[in-house]
N, C-alpha and C positions, 0 to 999 in steps of 0.2 A: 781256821780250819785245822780237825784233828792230822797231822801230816803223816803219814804211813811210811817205813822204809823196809824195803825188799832185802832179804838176806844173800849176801853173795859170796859164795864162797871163797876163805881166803886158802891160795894155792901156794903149797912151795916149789921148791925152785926145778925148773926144766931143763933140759937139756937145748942147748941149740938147735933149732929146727934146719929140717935138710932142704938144699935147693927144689925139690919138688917133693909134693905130698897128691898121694891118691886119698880119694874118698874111703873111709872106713865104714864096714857094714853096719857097725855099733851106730854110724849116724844117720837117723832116718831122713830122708826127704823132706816129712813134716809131722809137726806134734800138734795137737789139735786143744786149747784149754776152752772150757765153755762151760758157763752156767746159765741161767734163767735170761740174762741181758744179758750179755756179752759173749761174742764167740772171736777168738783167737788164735793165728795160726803162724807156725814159725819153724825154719827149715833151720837144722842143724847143720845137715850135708852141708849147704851154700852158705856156713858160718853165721849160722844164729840171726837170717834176717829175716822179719817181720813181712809175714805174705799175707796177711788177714789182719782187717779186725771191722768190724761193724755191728751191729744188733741182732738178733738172731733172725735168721730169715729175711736180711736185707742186706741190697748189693753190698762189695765189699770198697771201703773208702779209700784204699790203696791201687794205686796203679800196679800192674804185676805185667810185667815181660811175657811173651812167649815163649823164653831163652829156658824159664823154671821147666818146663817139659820137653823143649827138645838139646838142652844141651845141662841134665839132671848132676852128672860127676864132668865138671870139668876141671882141667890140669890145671897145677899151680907151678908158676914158674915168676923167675924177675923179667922176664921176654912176655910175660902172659896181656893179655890186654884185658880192656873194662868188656864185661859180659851184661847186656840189658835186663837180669832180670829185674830192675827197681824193688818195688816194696820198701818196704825199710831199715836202711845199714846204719852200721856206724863208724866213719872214718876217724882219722888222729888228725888233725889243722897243725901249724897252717897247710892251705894247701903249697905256697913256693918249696915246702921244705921235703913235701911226700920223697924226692928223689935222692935229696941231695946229699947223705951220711948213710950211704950202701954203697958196699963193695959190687953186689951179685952184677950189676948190669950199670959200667960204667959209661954207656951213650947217653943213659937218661939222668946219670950223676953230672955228666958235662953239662947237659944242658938245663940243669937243672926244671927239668921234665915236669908239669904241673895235671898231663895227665898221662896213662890211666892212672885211677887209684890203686893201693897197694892190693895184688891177691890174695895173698895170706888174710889180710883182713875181709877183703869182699867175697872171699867166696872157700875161703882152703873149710874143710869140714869139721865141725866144733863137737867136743866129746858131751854126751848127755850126763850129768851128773847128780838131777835127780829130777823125777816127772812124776807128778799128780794129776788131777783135771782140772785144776787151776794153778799150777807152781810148776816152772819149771827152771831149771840153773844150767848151764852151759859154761865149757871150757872153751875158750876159743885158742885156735892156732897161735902159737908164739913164730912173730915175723920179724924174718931178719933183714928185712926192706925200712920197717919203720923203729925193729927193736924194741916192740914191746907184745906184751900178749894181752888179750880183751876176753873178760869173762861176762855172761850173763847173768839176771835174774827177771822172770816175766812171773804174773801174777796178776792172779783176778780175784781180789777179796769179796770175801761174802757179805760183807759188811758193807762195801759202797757198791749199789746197782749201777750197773753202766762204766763200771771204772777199769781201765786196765794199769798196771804197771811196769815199766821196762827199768832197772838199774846196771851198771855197767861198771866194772873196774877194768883200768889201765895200768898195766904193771911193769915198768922199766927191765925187761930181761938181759941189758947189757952190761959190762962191765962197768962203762963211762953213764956219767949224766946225761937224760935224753931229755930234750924241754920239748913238749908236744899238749894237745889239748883233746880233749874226749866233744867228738862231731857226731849228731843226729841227724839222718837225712830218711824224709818221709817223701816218697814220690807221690803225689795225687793226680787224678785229670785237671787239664788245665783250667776246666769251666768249673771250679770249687771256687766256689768266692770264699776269699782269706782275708780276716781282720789282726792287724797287731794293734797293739796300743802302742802310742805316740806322745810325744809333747803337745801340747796343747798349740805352740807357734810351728811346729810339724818339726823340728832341729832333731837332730839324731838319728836322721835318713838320708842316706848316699844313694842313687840312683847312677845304674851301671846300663844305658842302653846298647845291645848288640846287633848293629844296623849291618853289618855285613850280609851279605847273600841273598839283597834284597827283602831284609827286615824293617819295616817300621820302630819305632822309639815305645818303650812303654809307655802308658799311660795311668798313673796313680790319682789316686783322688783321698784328702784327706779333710776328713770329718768329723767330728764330737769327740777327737781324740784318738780317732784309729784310720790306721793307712790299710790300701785296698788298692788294687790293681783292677783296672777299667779293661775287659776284652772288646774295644772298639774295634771294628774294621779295619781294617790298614788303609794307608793311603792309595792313591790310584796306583798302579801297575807291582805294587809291592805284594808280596806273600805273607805274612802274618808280622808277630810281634816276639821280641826275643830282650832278656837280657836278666841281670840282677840287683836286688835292694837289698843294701847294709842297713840294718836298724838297732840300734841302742833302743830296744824295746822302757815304756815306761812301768811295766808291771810283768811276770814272769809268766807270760800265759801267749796265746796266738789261739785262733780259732776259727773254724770253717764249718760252711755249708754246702752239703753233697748227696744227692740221690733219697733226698726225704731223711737227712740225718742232717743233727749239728754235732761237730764235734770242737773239743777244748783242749789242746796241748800243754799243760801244765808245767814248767819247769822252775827251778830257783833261779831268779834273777840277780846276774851280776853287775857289779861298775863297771866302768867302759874300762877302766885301766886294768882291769883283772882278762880281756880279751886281746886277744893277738891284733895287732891295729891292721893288719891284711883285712880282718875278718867283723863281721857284726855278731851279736849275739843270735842275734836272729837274722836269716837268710830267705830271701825268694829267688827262685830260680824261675823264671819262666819261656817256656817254651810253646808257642802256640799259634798255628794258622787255624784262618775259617775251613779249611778244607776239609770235611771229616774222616776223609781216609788218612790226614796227615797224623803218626802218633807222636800229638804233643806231649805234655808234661807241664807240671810244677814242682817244683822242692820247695820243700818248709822245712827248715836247718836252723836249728840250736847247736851254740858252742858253749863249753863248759870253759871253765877258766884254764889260761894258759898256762903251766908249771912246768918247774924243771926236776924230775924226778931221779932220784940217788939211783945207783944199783942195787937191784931188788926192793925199791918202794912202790909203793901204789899210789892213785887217786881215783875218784868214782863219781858217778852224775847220774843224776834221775831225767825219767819223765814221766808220769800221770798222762793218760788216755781217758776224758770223760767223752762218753757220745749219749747223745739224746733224739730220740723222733721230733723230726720238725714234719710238719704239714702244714706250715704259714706260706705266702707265696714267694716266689724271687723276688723282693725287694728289697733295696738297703734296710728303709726304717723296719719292715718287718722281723727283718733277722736280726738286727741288730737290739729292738725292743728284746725278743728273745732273746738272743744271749745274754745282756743285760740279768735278765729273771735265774739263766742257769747259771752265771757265775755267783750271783747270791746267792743261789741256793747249794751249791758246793760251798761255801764261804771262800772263795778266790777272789782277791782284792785285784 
């Protein structure tokens, strides 16, 4: 496969960012990229995350909060908490360390605090740096919770139908060395059936059940190579199913099917040793009872390799968004015959 890379811009150096930042009018709510197949959508204000993307004129394959309209400019603080609008961010891994090498808010350095995620990153408002109808680059906040600042590049080439692209630079703003890793997190409904690929004897999956609060145990199922989470029923008297899976994926891809689409997460796959061993390359999170009022979730999480960056160095990670119209029914072999056809025809190994 011909591999495309997004241009992103390289930034000089910033100023220390101040304990709190307001939204700037320079950053819109949301930019909107879309051509013939693809339509995509991505708020600056709430720090460059991915609130769209699907086929044109079909639902959208991201989970998006209600938080994105009723709480549009929120405060950035180290007191600040996680705000739901999901969609698509990108945190810095591992996650033990989010807390622990900041001044601003020394209860959550004691405890070496694993949530919320950093604000500055989830949500402080990202400068627009340059916007077409299918390109656009973003500055992101320089955070002084994690010490580094995250710039964008999104892009819908005209040359691949169906294709989106998201690039990302991390760029050490501190004086000292910062060893952190560049995190992809895609929220979907829970009922997206997600395929990773696997070892053929299934080795390179850690399975994290979260039975508290009257959850059941996941349940995976693995098959001709690719692991899948089973939305069984839960056991008698329990309310759904919780927890998450570490995969050492065996090809650089993960894929899903949702609301008459399939879609293909494309990323460069790395060796286990180049990932933070808290962490897998590939993440599921899942969140889900039978009860339709309950708002579940799933994450599908890519980590980029673990490094320790100088003062003022960078580092950068892709991902590829292929999406395609499925009209096959819910079934394994169905979906799975299909994707089979779309990753050959993308040439994704």
């Amino acid at each position: 496969m011909r591999r495309w890379i997004l241009a992103v811009a390289l930034l000089g150096s910033l100023p220390a960012a101040a304990p709190l930042v307001a939204a700037e009018p320079a950053s819109p709510a949301r930019v909107r990229l879309e051509n013939p197949s693809l339509v995509l959508e991505v708020s600056p204000r709430l720090g460059g995350r991915m609130l769209h993307v699907a086929l044109p004129g079909a639902p959208n394959l991201l989970l998006v909060g209600e938080a994105v309209d009723s709480q549009p400019d929120p405060r950035v603080g180290a007191d600040a908490g996680n705000i739901p609008y999901m969609g698509h961010e990108v945190w810095v891994g591992p996650q033990a360390d989010w807390w622990k090498f900041q001044a601003l808010n020394p209860a959550r350095r004691k405890a070496a605090a694993v949530w919320p995620p950093d604000p500055w990153l989830a949500y402080a408002p990202a400068k627009v740096l340059e916007q077409g109808a299918d390109r656009l680059l973003l500055e992101g906040a320089a955070s002084p919770v994690s010490g580094v600042q995250l710039s964008y590049g999104f892009e819908l080439p005209p040359d691949r139908p169906g294709t989106a692209g998201l690039a990302v630079e991390m760029r050490n703003i501190r004086k000292e060395p910062v060893a952190r890793d560049i995190w992809f997190n895609s929220r979907v409904p829970p009922q997206t059936r997600v395929y990773v690929p696997v070892a053929a004897d299934g080795g390179g999956v850690r399975v994290r059940s979260d039975t508290e609060d009257g959850y059941d145990s996941l349940v995976s199922r693995h098959e001709d190579g690719l692991f899948s989470l089973e939305l069984l029923p839960p056991g008698e008297g329990l309310v759904g199913r919780r927890g998450k899976v570490f995969i050492q994926p065996e090809a650089g891809w993960l894929a899903g099917f949702h609301a008459g689409q399939a879609f293909v997460i494309h990323f460069e796959r790395q060796p286990a040793e180049r990932i933070h061993p808290d962490q897998g390359q590939v993440e599921l999170y899942l969140d889900w009872r039978p009860d339709a009022a309950y708002p579940g979730l799933m994450e599908l999480e890519v980590h980029a390799p673990y490094v320790t960056l100088e003062p003022g160095a960078s580092t950068s990670a892709r991902e590829w968004w292929l999406v395609r119209r499925y009209d096959g029914p819910d079934r394994r072999d169905a979906q799975v015959a299909f994707l089979r056809r779309m990753l050959d025809e993308a040439g994704i190994e």
